[in-house]
Every structure is written in C-alpha cells, then in structure tokens.
N, C-alpha and C positions, 0 to 999 in steps of 0.2 A: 504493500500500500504506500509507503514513503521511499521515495529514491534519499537514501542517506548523504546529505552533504558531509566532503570530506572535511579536513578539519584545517582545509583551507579553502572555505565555498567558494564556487566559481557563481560567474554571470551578473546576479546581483550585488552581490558583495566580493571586496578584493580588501585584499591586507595592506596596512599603512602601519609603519609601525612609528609608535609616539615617542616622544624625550621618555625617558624611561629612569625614573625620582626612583631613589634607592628608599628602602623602610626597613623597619624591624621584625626580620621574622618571630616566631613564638623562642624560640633558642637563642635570639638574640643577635643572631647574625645577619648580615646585610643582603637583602637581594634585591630585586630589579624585576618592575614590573612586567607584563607580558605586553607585545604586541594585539590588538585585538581586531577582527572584522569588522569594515568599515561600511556600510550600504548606501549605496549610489541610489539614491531618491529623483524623482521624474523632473526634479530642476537642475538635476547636475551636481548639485552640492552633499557632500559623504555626513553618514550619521554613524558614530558608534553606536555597535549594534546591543551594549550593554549602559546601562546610566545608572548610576544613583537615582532611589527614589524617594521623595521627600515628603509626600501624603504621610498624616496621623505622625508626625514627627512635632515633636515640641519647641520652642524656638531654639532652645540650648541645644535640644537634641540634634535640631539641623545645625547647628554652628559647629561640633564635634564632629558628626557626621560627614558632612560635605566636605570639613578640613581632612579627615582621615580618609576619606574616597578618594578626593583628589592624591593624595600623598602615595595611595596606593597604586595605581594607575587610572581611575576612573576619569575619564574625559566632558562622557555627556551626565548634566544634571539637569533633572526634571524638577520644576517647578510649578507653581499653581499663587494665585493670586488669595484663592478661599483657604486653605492650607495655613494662611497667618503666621509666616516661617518666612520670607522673601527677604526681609531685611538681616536676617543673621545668614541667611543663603548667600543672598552677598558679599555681607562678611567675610563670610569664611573662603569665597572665591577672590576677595583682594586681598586677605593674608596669604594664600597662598602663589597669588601672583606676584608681592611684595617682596617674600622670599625666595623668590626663584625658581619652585615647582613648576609653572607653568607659565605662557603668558597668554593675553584673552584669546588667541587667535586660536587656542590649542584647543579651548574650554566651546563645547557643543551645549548651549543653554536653549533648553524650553520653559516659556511661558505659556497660560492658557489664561483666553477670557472669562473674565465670571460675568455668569448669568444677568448679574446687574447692568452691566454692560452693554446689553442689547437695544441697539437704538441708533441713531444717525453715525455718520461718520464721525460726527464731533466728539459721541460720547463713548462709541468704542475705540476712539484714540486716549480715551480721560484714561479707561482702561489698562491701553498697554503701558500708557506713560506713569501710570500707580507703580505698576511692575519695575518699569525700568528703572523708575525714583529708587526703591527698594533692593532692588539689586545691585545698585550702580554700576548700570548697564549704559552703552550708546544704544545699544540696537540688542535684539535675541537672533538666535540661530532658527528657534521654531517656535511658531506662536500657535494656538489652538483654540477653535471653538470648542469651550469645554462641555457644554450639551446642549444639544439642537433648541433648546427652550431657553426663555428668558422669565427673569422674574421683574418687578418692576424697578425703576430706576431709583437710587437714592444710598444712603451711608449703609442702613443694614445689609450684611450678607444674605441673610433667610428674613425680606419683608413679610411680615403678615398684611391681610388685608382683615375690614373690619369685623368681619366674623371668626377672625383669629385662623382662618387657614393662610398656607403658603401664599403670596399675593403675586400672583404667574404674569405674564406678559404676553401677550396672545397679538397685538398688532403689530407685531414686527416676525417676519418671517426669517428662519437663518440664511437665505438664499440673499435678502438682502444685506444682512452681516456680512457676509460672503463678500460683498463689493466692496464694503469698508477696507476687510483685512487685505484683499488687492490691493488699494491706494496706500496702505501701511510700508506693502512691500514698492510702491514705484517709491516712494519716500525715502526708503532705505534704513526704515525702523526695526524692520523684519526681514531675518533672508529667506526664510519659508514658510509660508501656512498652510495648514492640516484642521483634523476634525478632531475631536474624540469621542469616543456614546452614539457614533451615528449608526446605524442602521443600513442596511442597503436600499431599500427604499429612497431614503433620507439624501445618501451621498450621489444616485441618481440625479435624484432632483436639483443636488447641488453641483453636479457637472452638465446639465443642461444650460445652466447661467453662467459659470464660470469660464474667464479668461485664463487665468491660474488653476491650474487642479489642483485638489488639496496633495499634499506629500504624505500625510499618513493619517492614518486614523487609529488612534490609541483607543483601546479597549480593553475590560477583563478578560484574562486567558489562564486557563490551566487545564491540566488535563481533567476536572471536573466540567471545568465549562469551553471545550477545545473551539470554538469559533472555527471550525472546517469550510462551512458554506461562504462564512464572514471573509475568512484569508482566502479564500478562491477567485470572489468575486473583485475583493482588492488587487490582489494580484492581478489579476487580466486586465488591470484598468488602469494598471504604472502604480497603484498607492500603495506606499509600505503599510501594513499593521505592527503596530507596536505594542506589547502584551505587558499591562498594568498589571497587576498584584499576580504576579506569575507563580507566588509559593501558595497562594487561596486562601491571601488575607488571615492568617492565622490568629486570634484575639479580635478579629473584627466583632461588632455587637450585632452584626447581622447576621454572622458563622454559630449555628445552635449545633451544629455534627462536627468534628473531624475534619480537619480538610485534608488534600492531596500531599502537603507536607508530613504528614501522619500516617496515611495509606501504605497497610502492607505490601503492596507493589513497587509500590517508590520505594520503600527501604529493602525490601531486597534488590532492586536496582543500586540501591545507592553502595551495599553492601558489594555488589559483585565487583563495581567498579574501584570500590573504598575511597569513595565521596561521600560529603553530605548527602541528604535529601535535597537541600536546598539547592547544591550544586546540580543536581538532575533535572530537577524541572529548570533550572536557568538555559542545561544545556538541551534539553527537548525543546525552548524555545526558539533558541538560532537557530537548530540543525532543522528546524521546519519553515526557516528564513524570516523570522519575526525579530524586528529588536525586544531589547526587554530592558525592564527598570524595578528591577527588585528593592526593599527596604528595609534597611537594617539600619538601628543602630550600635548594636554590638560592634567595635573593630575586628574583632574576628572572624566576625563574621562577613564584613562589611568586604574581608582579607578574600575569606573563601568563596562569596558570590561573584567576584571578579575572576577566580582561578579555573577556569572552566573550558580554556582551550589545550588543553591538553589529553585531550579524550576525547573517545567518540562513543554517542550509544551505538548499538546496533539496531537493523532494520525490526529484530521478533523485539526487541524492548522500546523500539517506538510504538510498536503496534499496539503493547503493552498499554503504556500511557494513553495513546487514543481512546484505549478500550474501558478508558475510568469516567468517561463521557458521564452526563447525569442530565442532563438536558436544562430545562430552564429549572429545575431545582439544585443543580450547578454553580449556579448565579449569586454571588455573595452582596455585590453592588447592585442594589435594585431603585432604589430614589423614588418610592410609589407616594411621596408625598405631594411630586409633581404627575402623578399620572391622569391627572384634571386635563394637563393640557396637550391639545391636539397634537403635538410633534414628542410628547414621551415617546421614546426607542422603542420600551421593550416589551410592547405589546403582551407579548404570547404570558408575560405574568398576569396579567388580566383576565385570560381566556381560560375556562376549566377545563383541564384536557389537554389544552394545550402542549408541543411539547418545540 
C-alpha cells in the first residue's frame, strides 16, 4: 500500500543540510545536529519537513523550548497568534540569533490568522502585524488561515455574543480572506500562505478564487486519524499537508482513551527499531511525505523528536500504522463550539453514523 521513501526522499523533498550548532548529548558529550528533508512547496521556496510545535505551551515553556529546538537543530517553528506564546517565541529566536546559533534566514517561521481576524484587508493585516510585533519578525516564512470560520472582530480571542454562545462571523467568506493574504504576500510581509482545518471541499472553493494557491494545509494527523483521502487530494493539487499533533495530542482535555503514542502497535514498532514511540509516529509522518510539528517541552525529548533520520520503517509496519485508523472518533481536535457556522470542516462529527 505505501511505496516507502528512502531515507533520503526523492521528488518532493531533497536534502539541504543546515549550520549544524553542536549540544549536549545525555553523556555529556558534544555532537552535531542532523541534516534534515527539506520540501519544495508549489512556490518554490523549501520547508523543513520537521518544526517545533508551540500549541498548549506556556509562555516560559515556549521560551525554553524554542531556545533548546533551535540549539538542537530545529529550523522551522510553528507558531499561532491564539497560542498566547508569540512574544517569548521570539525571544527565544533573537537569543538565539544573538548568539550565533543561527541567523533569521536559517529560521522557517509560521504564523497563522486568528479567527478575529476575519474581515477586510485592513484588518487581517492588524493581524499578521500583532504577530510580527511579537515575534520581532520583518516578515514570516508561512502565514495560515487558521480555520475557514471567523469569529467577530475585536480584543477577545473567544467573543461571546449576547446569549453567551461563541459570537461566529458569518459575513465574511474565507475565499475572501484568501485575497487579503495574497496582497500580504505582493507586500513582502509573507513568503507563503497556506490553510489549516480546511477541508476539501473548503480548499476547492479556495482554488477557484485564488491567484496564489495555498502551500499547505496543516491539519491533525496520526495514525488514529490518518487523513488518506485528505493527503491525496492535496497532493494532486501541489499542497503540502502538514500533520499537527502527530503523537495524538496526548493530555489533550479532549483525549478521554489512549492515544497512538500509547498503542500496542507503536510500541512494538518503536521497540523493534529501539526508538521512542514518539520517534515512530514523527517518522510515519515524513516517510508518507507530510511535514510534521511535534510538541515537547521536555529537552529530551525535544533531542529525540528531531533524531528520526536515521531509520526507516518498513513497508508491513507502515501498513501497521494505517491500520490504527479510527475514523472520525480519531479526531482529538474537534472545535464543535463553532459548528453553528456554515464553513465548520468537520462535518461528519455532526452526522450519526457518520464515518
């Protein structure tokens, strides 16, 4: 079922290999980061195909974090404006360009729009420029519509309306957002924009109108919730998928089971190879040609979700992994507080039966 890329994937992705910052192994001794696959996206410009992920991190926690990813070899770091992390994010990416680690040209940064955000050019520019204040960024590497819905405009993150539910935004279509983050990028605010939460439907509609196609569409991925039909149809279309919480959200308050970081399959995978578990589903995700942005704050960890080219699964233990599918009760990220409005993705949570 999977042509196994080797463990230097051809077509999509080609090797670059980065300044390479020495660290502290566990024994104390010095070693030197890995080279890692870089993915050629449908505007030409490369994405590390692994990042730091900065969701559910606390400000401190991304200040350590982001300083000890970058130190390790981590290049691309994911950010988010709701996240409420952005300004020690950047911190921690000018200490480390201060000292020598890297410099910004090295550093692959994504931001993404928050839902408040939705509205004229003027005011999804207020947007990216919140970020970039926070960062102290000139410009991001990949900007995101962070879900095809909008809430209404103003200081709250999560507006209520006067009946105390979520207060959603319904006259602004993301296809018109869509135009905005074009003119971002003739600006030279942005070097590429993408989706993430969309749907196929969704991204349909949004290459209808588009001048720019999006470059990726970030999404949850793991082998509970494998997006097969999702990365196929991305694929045939030039867009990368980029797989969010790729260990399945483990302590999420919306995880009431076990996830695939836990699953007797993974750990005897992880055992044959003598990796983590974590390490297995990072590396299921390349080798199915998806970047990925895992989140740790542990350093150890942070050490070992980076270390993951040095092996290959095989083709019966990809299969494996596919085969831990769960359908839409998979799904750890569900956001059904917006599913009032007409562009919620994910339908089929809605529909009984559904699968």
């Amino acid at each position: 079922m999977f042509r196994i890329l080797d463990c230097q994937p051809r077509r999509l992705v080609r090797l670059k290999t980065f300044l390479k910052p020495s660290f502290a192994s566990q024994n104390g001794r010095s070693q030197s980061s890995e080279s890692q696959p870089m993915m050629r996206m449908n505007s030409g410009c490369d994405m590390p195909m692994i990042g730091i992920g900065t969701w559910k991190m606390t400000p401190c926690q991304a200040l350590d974090a982001v300083r000890c990813a970058i130190g390790f070899g981590y290049r691309h770091i994911d950010c988010a404006h709701v996240y409420q992390n952005e300004r020690e994010v950047g911190q921690a990416m000018q200490d480390k360009i201060a000292d020598g680690t890297v410099c910004r040209e090295q550093l692959f940064v994504t931001g993404k729009l928050w839902n408040t955000y939705h509205g004229c050019y003027e005011v999804v520019k207020q947007g990216l420029e919140k970020s970039l204040c926070d960062l102290k960024l000139s410009y991001l590497d990949l900007f995101l519509i962070h879900w095809p819905f909008g809430f209404e405009n103003g200081c709250e993150l999560f507006p209520k309306s006067p009946d105390g539910e979520l207060a959603l935004k319904k006259d602004i279509h993301f296809t018109n957002v869509w135009k905005s983050m074009e003119l971002l990028v003739h600006e030279r605010l942005v070097r590429n924009i993408g989706v993430s939460n969309f749907n196929s439907t969704q991204i349909d509609q949004l290459l209808q109108v588009a001048t720019i196609p999006p470059a990726v569409n970030q999404v949850e991925c793991h082998p509970y919730l494998n997006q097969v039909c999702l990365s196929t149809f991305c694929r045939e279309r030039g867009i990368q998928l980029v797989a969010y919480s790729p260990l399945g959200s483990p302590g999420y308050e919306n995880r009431t089971s076990p996830g695939p970081i836990d699953d007797p399959v993974v750990k005897c995978i992880a055992n044959n190879h003598k990796k983590t578990p974590a390490q297995i589903l990072i590396r299921y995700q390349i080798q199915r040609g998806h970047a990925v942005i895992p989140k740790s704050v542990n350093a150890e960890r942070i050490c070992q979700n980076f270390n993951v080219f040095d092996f290959c699964l095989m083709e019966h233990e990809m299969n494996q992994l596919l085969g831990l599918e769960k359908g839409k009760q998979g799904r750890v990220v569900q956001y059904t507080d917006a599913c009032a409005h007409p562009e919620y993705p994910f339908k089929e949570l809605l529909s009984e039966g559904a699968e």
